[in-house]
N, C-alpha and C positions, 0 to 999 in steps of 0.2 A: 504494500500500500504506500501511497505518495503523498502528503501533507504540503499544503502548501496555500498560500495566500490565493485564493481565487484572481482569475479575472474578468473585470467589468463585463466582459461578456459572457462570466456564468454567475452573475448575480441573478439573473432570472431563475436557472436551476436551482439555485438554493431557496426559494420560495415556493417550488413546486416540491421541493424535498420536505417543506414545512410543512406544505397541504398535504401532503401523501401520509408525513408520518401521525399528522395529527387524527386522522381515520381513527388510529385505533382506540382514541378516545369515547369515543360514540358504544362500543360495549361495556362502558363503564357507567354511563349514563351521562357522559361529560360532553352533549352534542354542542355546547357552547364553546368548549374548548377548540373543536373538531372545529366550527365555522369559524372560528378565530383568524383575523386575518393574518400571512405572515407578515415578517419586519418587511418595510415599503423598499425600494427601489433606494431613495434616500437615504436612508438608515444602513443598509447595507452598503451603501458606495460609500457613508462616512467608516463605517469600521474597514471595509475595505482597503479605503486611503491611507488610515490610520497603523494599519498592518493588525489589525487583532479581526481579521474574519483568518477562519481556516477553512480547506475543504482540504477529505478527503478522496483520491481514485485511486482506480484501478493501477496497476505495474502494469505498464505498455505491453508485456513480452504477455500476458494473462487479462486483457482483457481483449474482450471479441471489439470490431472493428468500430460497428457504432456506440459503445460505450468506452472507448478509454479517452475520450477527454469530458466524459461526465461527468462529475460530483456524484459520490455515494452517501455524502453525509459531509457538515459543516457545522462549524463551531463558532459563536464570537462570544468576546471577553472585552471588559475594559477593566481599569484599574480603580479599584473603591476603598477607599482606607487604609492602602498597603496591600491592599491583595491582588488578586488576581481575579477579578468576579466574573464566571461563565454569565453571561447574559442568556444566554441561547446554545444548545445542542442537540441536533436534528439526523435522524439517519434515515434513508428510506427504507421503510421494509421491505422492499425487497434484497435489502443488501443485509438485513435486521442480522443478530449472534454472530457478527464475524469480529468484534470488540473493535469496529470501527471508533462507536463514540469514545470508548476506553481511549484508544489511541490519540483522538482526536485532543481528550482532554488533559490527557500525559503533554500532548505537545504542547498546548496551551499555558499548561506548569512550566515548561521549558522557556516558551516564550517569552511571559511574564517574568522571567527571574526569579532570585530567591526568594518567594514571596508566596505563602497560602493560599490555596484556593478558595474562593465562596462561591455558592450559587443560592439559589431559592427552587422550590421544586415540592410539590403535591406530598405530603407524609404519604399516602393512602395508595397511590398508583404503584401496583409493582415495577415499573420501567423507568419508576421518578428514585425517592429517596430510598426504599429497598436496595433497587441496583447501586448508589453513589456509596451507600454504607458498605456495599461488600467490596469495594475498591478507594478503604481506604476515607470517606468523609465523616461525620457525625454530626449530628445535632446540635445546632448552639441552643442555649438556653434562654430567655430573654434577658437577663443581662449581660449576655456578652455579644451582643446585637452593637455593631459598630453606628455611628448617625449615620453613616450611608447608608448600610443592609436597613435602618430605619425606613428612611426615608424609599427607598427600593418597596419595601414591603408595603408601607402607607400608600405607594401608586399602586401597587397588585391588588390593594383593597380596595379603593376605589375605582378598577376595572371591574371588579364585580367576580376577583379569582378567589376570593375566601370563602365562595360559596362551598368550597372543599378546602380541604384543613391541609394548611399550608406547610412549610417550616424552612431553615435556611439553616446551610449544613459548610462545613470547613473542613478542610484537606490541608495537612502539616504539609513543606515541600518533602519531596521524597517519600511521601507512606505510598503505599498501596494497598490490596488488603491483604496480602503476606506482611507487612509493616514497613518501617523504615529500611 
């Protein structure tokens, strides 16, 4: 697999990777999620710019002819209080248990420097804080809720995403879920 800053012209893929994966929402009873629109054109070309989108593809020598300059999955991050905050991590399923996003989000830690990871992410869904905890995240508790990850979470409540029970999880640089 090849990690690497998208370009401008697969920012549109990476918004069909967000409607595809968000489907599976919809057997959860979470159809609001599923219609969720992805990050806009805008949003994307700023992380873009910025260097904090990733996408994952295929190894040229292994993918068939019309999928090796696709996106399998893509990642963005910005920096939030010394960390590293996953904004966004998205895999298509049909590319789904190949530890795409795993990798995606190692890289991420790489990118960012010596620096923890955060993100925010559903308690409840198996594909959200279940999977982060087995590679290595944990649960912060509310007081150790930085003003950013505050302020982050007060905007997810006012989208109307604590309709389902939320939480926001940290990664030491280097753990994984074998550990340091």
């Amino acid at each position: 697999m090849i990690i690497h800053v998208p370009s401008l012209a697969d920012l549109s893929a990476l918004r069909a990777i967000e409607r595809a994966a968000g489907e599976a929402f919809r057997g959860l009873g979470m159809a609001a999620i599923a219609d969720d629109e992805p990050p806009s054109p805008a949003q994307l070309t700023a992380f873009q710019r910025a260097g904090r989108a990733l996408a994952a593809y295929e190894e040229t020598g292994r993918a068939a002819a019309d999928e090796a300059a696709r996106p399998l999955g893509y990642l963005l991050w910005e920096p939030v209080d010394g960390c590293t905050h996953i904004e966004q991590v998205s895999v298509h399923p049909q590319h789904a248990h190949r530890r795409i996003g795993r990798a995606l989000i190692d890289r991420a830690e790489r990118d960012g420097g010596p620096a923890p990871l955060t993100l925010t992410t559903f308690a409840e869904v198996p594909w959200n804080a279940p999977y982060y905890a087995r590679i290595g995240f944990r649960v912060l508790t509310d007081a150790e809720l930085t003003p950013g990850l505050r302020a982050i979470r007060a905007h997810e409540a006012a989208l109307g995403l604590d309709r389902w029970p939320r939480v926001c999880m940290r990664r030491e640089p280097g753990r994984t879920d074998e550990g340091p």
